[in-house]
Every structure is written in C-alpha cells, then in structure tokens.
N, C-alpha and C positions, 0 to 999 in steps of 0.2 A: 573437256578441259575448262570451258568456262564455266557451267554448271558449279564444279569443286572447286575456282576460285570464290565465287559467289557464296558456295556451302563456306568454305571457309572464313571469308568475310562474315558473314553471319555467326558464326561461330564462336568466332574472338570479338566480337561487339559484342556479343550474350558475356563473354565469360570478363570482359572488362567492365561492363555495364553492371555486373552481377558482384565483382569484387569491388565497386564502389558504397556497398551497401553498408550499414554498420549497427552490428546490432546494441542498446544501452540496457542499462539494469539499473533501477536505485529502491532503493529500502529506505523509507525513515520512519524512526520514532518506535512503540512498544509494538511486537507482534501481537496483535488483534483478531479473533476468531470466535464465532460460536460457542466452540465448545469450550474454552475458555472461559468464556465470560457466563457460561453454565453455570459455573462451579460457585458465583457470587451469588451468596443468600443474606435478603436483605433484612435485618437487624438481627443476623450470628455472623458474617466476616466480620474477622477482625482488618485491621490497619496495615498488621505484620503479614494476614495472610493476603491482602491484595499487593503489598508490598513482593514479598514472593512469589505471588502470580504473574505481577505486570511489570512489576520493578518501581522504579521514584514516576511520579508522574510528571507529563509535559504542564502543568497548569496546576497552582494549584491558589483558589480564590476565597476570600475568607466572605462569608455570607452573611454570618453573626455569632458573637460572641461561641455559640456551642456549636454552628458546620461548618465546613471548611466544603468548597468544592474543589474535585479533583479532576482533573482530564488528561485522557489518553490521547492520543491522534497517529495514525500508522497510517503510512504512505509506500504501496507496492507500485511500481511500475515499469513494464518490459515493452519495448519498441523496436521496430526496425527503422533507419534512416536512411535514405539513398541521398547519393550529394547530388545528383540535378532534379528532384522529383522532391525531396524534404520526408518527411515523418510518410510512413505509407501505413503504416500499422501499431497500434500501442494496445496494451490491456491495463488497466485502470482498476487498484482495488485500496479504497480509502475507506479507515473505519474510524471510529470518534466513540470512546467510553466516557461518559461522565457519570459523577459516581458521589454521592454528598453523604462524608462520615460527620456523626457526630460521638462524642462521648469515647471515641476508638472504635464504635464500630457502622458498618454501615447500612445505611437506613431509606437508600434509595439510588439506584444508578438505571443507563437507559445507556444503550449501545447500538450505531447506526453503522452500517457498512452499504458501500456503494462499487456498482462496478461498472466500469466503463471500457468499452472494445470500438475500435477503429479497422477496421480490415479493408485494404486499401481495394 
C-alpha cells in the first residue's frame, strides 16, 4: 500500500509538473528560404517580380540617386516554457535578404539565415 501511494504521488507530480509547460510559436516578417531566393537573378529580376516573391519589403534605403536598398528580415521561433524552470527549449531560424535594385531591376542581393536550437 505505501509503495502505490508513493507511485501515485509521483504520478501526479509528473502529470501536474508536465501541464505547467507551454508551448509559443511566432513568425515575423517575409518567409525566407533558399529556394526562394534561388529564383533571384541578378540584373534580370525585375522589382514586380521580387515584389511577387517576397511581397513590400521590411526596409527600404535609398543609397543614391539610381539604388534603393531593400530588406527582408524573417523571424521563426518555437519554444517550450515550464513556469518554475523558464524556456527549456527553443529553435531559432532568422534570415535577412538584402537586395539593391537599380533602374527596376536588380543588380545585387546576399541572403544570410541563421539557426539556433536550445534543448534543455
């Protein structure tokens, strides 16, 4: 009988300890990938078709009278949080397009993505 009080207790401290956890999700800014950003070739895109591909950009900086630079910035992130322990686990996937048209079309861009994993 004590044994399966003990099992018990242990049981429901797991199963209360375990529904304190919470899992988060956030997305921001233009989805960012590879293969994607494949598809940019530099002085035949045009303006409409990165517009199409990535949508309005997060940034966009005038550089001189004929480029304009343009930037993307895309923020994935999925985590678990326990409320007496904090973040135990996240995956981390940040990417950054910049991309400088001139004339409508563009003439040079560089794409960096980053990943970062925590496992607790």
């Amino acid at each position: 009988m004590k044994n399966l009080k003990k099992f018990l207790i242990a049981f429901l401290s797991i199963i209360i300890l375990s529904s304190c956890s919470k899992k988060n999700f956030l997305e921001q800014g233009t989805t960012l990938n590879k293969e994607k950003v494949s598809k940019i070739v530099e002085g035949s895109t045009t303006e409409s078709q990165m517009i199409k591909l990535f949508g309005e950009p997060t940034i966009r900086k005038e550089i001189n009278s004929n480029e304009i630079q343009w930037t993307y910035q895309y923020v994935k992130k999925s985590s678990t949080s326990h409320m007496l322990i904090g973040e135990t686990q996240y995956d981390i996937v940040e990417g950054t397009l910049d991309v400088i048209v001139s004339k409508g079309l563009v003439i040079w861009f560089n794409y960096n993505e980053e990943h970062k994993q925590k496992k607790w």
